[in-house]
C-alpha positions in Angstrom: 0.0 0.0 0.0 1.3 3.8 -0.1 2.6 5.5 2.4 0.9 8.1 2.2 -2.6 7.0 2.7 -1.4 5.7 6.1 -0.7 8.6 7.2 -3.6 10.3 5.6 -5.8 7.4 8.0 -3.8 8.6 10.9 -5.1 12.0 10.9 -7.1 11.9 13.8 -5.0 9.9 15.3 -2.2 12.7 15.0 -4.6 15.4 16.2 -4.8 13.5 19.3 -1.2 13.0 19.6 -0.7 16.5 19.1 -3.0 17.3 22.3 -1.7 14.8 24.3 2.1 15.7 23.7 0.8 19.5 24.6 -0.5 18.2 28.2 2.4 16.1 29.1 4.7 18.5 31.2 1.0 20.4 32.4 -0.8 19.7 35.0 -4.0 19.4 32.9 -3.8 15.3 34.5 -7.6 15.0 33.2 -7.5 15.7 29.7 -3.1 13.8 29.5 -5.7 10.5 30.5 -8.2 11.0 28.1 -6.4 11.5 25.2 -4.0 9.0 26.5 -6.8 6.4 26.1 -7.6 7.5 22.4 -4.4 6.9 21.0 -4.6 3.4 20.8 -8.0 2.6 19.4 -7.1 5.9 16.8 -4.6 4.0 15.8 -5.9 0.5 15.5 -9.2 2.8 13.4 -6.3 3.9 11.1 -5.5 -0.1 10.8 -9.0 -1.4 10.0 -9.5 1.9 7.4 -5.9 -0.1 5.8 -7.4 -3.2 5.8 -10.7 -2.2 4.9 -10.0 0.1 2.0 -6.7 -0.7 1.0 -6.3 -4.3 1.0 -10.3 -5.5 1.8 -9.7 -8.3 4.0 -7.8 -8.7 7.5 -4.7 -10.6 6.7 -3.3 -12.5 9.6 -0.6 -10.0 10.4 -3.3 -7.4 10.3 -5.2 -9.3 12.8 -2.1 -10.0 15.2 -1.2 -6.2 14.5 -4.5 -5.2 15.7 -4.6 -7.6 18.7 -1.0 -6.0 19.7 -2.0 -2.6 19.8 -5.3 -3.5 21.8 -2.9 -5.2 24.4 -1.0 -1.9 24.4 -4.1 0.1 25.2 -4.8 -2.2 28.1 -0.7 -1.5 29.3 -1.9 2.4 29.0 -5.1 1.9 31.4 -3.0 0.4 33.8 -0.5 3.2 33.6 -2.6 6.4 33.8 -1.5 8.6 36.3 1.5 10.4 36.9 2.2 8.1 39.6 0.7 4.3 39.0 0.8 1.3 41.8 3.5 -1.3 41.7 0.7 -3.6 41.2 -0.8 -1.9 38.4 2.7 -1.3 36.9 2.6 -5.3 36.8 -0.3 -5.6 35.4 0.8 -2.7 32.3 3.9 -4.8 32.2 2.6 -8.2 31.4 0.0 -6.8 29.1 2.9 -4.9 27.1 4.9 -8.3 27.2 1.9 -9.8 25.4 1.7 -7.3 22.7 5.6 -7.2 22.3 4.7 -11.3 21.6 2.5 -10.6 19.1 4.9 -7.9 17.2 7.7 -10.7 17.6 5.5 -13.4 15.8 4.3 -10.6 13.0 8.2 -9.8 12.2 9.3 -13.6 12.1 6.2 -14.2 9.7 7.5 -11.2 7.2 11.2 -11.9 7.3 12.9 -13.9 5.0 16.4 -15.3 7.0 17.7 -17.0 4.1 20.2 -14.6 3.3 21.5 -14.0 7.0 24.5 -14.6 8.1 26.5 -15.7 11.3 29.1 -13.2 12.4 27.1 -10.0 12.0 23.9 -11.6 13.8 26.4 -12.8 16.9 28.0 -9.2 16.8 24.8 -7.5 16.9 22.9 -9.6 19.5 26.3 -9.4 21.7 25.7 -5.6 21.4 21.9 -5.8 22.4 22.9 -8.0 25.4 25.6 -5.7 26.9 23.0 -2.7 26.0 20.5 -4.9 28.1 22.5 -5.4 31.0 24.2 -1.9 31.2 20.8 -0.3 31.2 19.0 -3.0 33.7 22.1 -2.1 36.2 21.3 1.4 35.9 17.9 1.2 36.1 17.7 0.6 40.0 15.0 -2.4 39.8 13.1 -4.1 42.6 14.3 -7.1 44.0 11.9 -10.6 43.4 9.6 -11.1 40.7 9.1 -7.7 39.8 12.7 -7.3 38.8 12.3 -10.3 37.1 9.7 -9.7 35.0 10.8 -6.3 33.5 14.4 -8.3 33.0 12.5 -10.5 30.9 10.9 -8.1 29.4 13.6 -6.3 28.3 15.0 -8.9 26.6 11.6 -9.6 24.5 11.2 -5.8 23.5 14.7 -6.0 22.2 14.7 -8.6 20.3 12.6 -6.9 17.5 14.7 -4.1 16.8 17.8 -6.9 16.7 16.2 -8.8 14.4 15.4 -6.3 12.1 19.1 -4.7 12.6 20.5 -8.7 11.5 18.0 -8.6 8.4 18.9 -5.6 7.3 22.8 -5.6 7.9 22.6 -9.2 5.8 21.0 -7.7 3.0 23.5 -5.3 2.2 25.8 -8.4 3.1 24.7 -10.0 0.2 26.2 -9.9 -3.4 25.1 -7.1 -6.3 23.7 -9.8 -8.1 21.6 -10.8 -5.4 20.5 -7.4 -4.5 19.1 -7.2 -7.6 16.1 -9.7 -7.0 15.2 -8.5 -3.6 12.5 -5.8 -4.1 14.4 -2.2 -3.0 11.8 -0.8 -0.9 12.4 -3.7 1.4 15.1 -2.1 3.2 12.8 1.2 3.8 10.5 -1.4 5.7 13.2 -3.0 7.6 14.3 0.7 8.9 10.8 1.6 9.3 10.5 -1.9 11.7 14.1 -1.3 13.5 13.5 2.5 14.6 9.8 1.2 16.0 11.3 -1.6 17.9 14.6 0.9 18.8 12.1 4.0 19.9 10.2 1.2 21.9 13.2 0.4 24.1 14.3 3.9 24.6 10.6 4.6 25.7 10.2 1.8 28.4 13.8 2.6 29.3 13.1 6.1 29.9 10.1 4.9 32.0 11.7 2.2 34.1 14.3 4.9 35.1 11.6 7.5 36.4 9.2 5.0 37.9 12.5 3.4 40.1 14.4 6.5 40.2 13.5 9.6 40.0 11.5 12.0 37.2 13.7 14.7 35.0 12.8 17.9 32.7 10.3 16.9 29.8 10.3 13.0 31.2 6.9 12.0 30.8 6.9 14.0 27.0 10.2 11.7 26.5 8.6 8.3 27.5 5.3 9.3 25.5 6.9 10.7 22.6 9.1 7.3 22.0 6.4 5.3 22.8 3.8 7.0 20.4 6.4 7.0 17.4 7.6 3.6 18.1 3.9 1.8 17.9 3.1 4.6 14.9 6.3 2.8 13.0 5.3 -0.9 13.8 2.2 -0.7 12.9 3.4 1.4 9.5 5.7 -1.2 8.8 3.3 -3.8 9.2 0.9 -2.6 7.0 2.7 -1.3 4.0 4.6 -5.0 4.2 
């Protein structure tokens, strides 16, 4: 599909991201969780007008695409409020875990691994590793299950962004010749795919720091801003696959 008739579909969507962006450093906490609940289900509208208009069925990534995002909408509920429970920040985190499942089984459906290659994939998922483990040390977490859990975590919302970083470093791996039968705008999906998984991490990064830590300048705009961008780019990815 185009492009730009995505982002024509995501108008209202944008409009609502524009609003919510506006109230994240305010104390306008009311009308942050409202929009905060839209976002989602605008998105997920932009997905069935995509499916509906563009392609006129729900393929199966569609339908996994659209079951991610509703589990995302669920994590938000559970993590309105400046300040949400630990049990509720549980709760956000196994339903994010779910949808990061879901975007995990989407991406290993699309890719084709034939043309990847050892050494770069064990250099790059060495990297995502040490990334992991400098940020988790950082990131002052709980002790027991809770600790646990967003460890695990971690790892799953990682492993996107690595996998799409391996595809994409093996395709310009390949030979001229080779390149030549792979359709070009595939690497413009991979990127798309990589920067939504990468923005995703930065984003729950950002927010495991302040909700174990302590809160900075512009923090909440930070954690949104990644967050809305990186499900914005899955989903675009997805769909234009």
């Amino acid at each position: 599909m185009n492009i730009s008739n995505f982002f024509i579909y995501s108008i209202p969507f944008f409009i609502v991201v524009i609003i919510h962006l506006y109230t994240c450093d305010t104390d306008r906490e009311i009308l942050r969780n409202r929009t905060k609940l839209l976002l989602m289900p605008l998105l997920m509208l932009t997905v069935i007008l995509c499916a509906v208009v563009e392609f006129h069925s729900f393929y199966f990534r569609l339908i996994l695409l659209l079951s991610a995002l509703f589990f995302g909408w669920i994590g938000d509920i559970f993590l309105l409020g400046s300040n949400p429970s630990k049990t509720n920040f549980v709760k956000g985190v196994v339903f994010f875990l779910i949808g990061h499942i879901l975007y995990l089984i989407i991406i290993f459906h699309m890719y084709d691994f034939s043309y990847v290659t050892i050494t770069p994939t064990i250099i790059i998922c060495l990297l995502y590793l040490v990334g992991i483990f400098l940020v988790l040390s950082k990131a002052n977490l709980p002790k027991g299950i809770l600790g646990k859990l967003i460890a695990i975590y971690a790892v799953i919302l990682c492993i996107s962004s690595c996998v799409s970083l391996v595809t994409l470093t093996s395709y310009f791996a390949i030979s001229p010749q080779i390149q030549l039968h792979i359709e070009s705008f595939i690497i413009i999906k991979i990127v798309i795919l990589f920067f939504g998984g990468l923005l995703f991490a930065i984003s729950d990064s950002v927010l495991c720091f302040i909700t174990f830590n302590k809160r900075f300048k512009h923090s909440d705009t930070i954690v949104m801003l990644t967050y809305i961008l990186a499900q914005f780019l899955l989903a675009l990815g997805i769909c234009i696959w």
